[in-house]
Every structure is written in C-alpha cells, then in structure tokens.
Phi, psi and omega in degrees: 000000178305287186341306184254346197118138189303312182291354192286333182312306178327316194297315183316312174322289180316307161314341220258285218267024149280316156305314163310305187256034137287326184276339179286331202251314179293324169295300155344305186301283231279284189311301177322293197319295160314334169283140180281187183243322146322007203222010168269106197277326168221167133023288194287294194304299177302359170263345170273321169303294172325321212271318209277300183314334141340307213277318169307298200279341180276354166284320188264300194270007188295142177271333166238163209261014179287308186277342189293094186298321203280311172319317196316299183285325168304321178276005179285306167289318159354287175306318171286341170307278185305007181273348198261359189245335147294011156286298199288309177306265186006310169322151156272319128358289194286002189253316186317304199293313183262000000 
C-alpha cells in the first residue's frame, strides 16, 4: 500500500471477507445437505432448512447479476480497485522502477 495509500486498502478487505463468506455459505451448504430427514424433528425446522438452503445455494448458483449479491459486489470492488490502481499504472514512472 506504499504506492497507493493507507486508505486504498479497503477494496482488498472487502475481497477478504466476500471470501470468508463463500467458504461460510459453502460450510453452511455442506451440513444442511447432510441432514438426514430423520434428524428433522417438525414442520417448523424443515422449512427453515429449506429456506437457509436457498439462500446458502443463491450465493453460487444465481444466473443474473441483478440477483447474484457475490458477482454484484465483486464487479463493484473490481471497479474500486482500478480507480485507485490506474493513476499510477499510467505513470510512466512506475515502469522505469521494475
């Protein structure tokens, strides 16, 4: 961050923890998926499971990108990354050094 700045940081952050919660939605995944239907006790639970296996499987599987929260968010950082990494790759400078 010598380069860009202290405050620059933030977008890498945002990647950090959009990962963390692919692997938390994938942990989440891996257990529902596994219960058994006898380890269901009612009604009530099997519609909560139902409902969190969605909402677990709509982070991986949506096809657009109004609904896809992780593409959404990703091409968003995406986007902050290069504002803040293009002033500099521009320089002419920064080719000199390496």
């Amino acid at each position: 961050m010598a380069v860009f700045g202290k405050d620059c940081g933030e977008p890498f952050e945002r990647i950090r923890k959009l990962i963390n919660r692919l692997f938390l939605s994938a942990r989440r995944l891996s257990r529902l998926w596994a219960k058994k239907s006898e380890e269901i006790r009612n009604d009530k639970e099997l519609e909560r499971d139902r409902k969190s296996i969605e909402e677990e499987e709509s982070i991986f599987w949506e096809d657009s990108i109004e609904k896809d929260k992780i593409k959404k968010e990703l091409n968003q950082i995406m986007l902050n990354i290069e504002k803040i990494c293009k002033p500099v790759l521009l320089e002419e400078k920064i080719f000199k050094r390496i």
